[in-house]
C-alpha positions, -999 to 999 in steps of 0.1 A, spaced: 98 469 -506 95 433 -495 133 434 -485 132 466 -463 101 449 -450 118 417 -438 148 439 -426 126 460 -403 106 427 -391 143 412 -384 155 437 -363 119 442 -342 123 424 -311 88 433 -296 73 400 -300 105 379 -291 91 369 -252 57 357 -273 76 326 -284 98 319 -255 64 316 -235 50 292 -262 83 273 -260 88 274 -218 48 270 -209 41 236 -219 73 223 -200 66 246 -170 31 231 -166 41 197 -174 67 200 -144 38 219 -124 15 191 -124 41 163 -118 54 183 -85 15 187 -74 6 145 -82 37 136 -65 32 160 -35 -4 150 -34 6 112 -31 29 119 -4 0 134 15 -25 106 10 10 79 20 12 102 54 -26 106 57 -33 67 55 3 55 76 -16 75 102 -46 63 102 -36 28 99 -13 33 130 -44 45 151 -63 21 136 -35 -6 147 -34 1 178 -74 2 185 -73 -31 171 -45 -45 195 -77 -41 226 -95 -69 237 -124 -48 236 -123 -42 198 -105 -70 185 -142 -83 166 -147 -43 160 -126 -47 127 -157 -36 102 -160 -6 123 -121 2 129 -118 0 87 -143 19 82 -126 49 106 -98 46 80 -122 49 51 -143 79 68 -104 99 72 -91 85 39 -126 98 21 -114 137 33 -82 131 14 -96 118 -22 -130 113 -19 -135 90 -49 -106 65 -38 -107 24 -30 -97 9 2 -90 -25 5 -80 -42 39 -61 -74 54 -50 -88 83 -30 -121 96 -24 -132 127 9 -150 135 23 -164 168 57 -143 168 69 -114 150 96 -137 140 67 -158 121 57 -128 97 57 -133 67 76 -165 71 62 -202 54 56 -230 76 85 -250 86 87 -285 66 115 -310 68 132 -309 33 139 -349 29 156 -348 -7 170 -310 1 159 -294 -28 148 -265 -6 114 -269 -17 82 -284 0 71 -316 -21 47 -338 -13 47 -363 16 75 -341 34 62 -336 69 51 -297 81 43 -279 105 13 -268 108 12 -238 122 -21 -220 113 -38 -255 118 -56 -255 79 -46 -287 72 -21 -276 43 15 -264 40 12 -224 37 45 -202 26 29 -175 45 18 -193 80 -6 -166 90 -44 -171 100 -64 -148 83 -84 -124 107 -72 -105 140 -64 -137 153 -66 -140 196 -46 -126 225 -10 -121 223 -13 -130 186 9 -107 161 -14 -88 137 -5 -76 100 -27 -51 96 -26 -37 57 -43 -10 40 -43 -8 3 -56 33 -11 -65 31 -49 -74 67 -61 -71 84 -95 -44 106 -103 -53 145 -99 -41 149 -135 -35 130 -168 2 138 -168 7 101 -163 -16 86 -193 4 109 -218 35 95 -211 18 59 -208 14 52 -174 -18 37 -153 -44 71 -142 -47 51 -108 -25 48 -82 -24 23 -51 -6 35 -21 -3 4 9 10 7 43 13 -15 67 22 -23 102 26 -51 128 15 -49 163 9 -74 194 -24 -81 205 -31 -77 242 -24 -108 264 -64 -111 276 -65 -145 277 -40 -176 265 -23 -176 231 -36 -207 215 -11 -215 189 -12 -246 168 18 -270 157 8 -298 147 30 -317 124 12 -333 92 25 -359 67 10 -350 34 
């Protein structure tokens, strides 16, 4: 009885789908919420890059150039419809040139160890007193200055796909972008060159 029992439960195939489901479902959702976190990223990268870009340019007017609390906060307000419990952080330098992005402040290497030590002379381009790698001035800086505006967006993952497989729940997003300020007045721009 328990052999033509197992035989008949062998050959039904009703039930078969039943475990297929149990085997595909937990992938299938797994790959489900990946596509939606990734695809939601994307749209709060595009969403900010946009924002920042209007942002950007309203900050580029001579009008707005000490509006910068209330510029940020028109990216926060359009940044707030995209994850409403997200961070925003936000910084800008001011440099002479777009060729002085990013760039340290030029020193005169006496022992050529292509590194700054002290007593070699700089210059000092952001007039602080002190050899900088990055020679920007903090802030929006004056006319016909070069402004690197960045936008960090910290927000929480939609789901915890990411802590399973041992990854941080929150994800930062930064764009930024360079413009030229508008030439309202003289560029003041500071090289003075210090022995220290």
């Amino acid at each position: 009885m328990l052999a033509a029992t197992l035989r008949r439960f062998r050959a039904d195939e009703r039930g078969a789908y039943l475990i297929e489901l149990a085997l595909m479902t937990p992938v299938f959702l797994m790959l489900m919420m990946g596509t939606f976190d990734l695809g939601f990223q994307m749209y709060a990268k595009a969403v900010l890059g946009g924002a920042v870009e209007n942002a950007a340019r309203s900050n580029t007017l001579e009008t707005n150039a000490s509006n910068a609390a209330i510029i940020d906060a028109q990216v926060t307000q359009k940044m707030q419809q995209v994850a409403k419990y997200g961070t925003l952080s936000f910084s800008r330098q001011s440099y002479a040139d777009y060729n002085s992005v990013g760039r340290p402040e030029d020193f005169t290497d006496s022992n050529g160890n292509g590194v700054r030590n002290p007593g070699e002379c700089y210059v000092d381009a952001n007039g602080n007193f002190a050899w900088d790698a990055d020679r920007g001035n903090n802030g929006q800086g004056g006319a016909s200055d070069v402004v690197l505006y960045r936008v960090t967006f910290t927000f929480d993952r939609l789901f915890p796909l990411w802590r399973m497989i041992g990854q941080p729940q929150q994800k930062s997003v930064t764009i930024a972008t360079t413009l030229r300020n508008q030439p309202y007045s003289n560029q003041s721009v500071g090289n003075t060159v210090r022995c220290t």
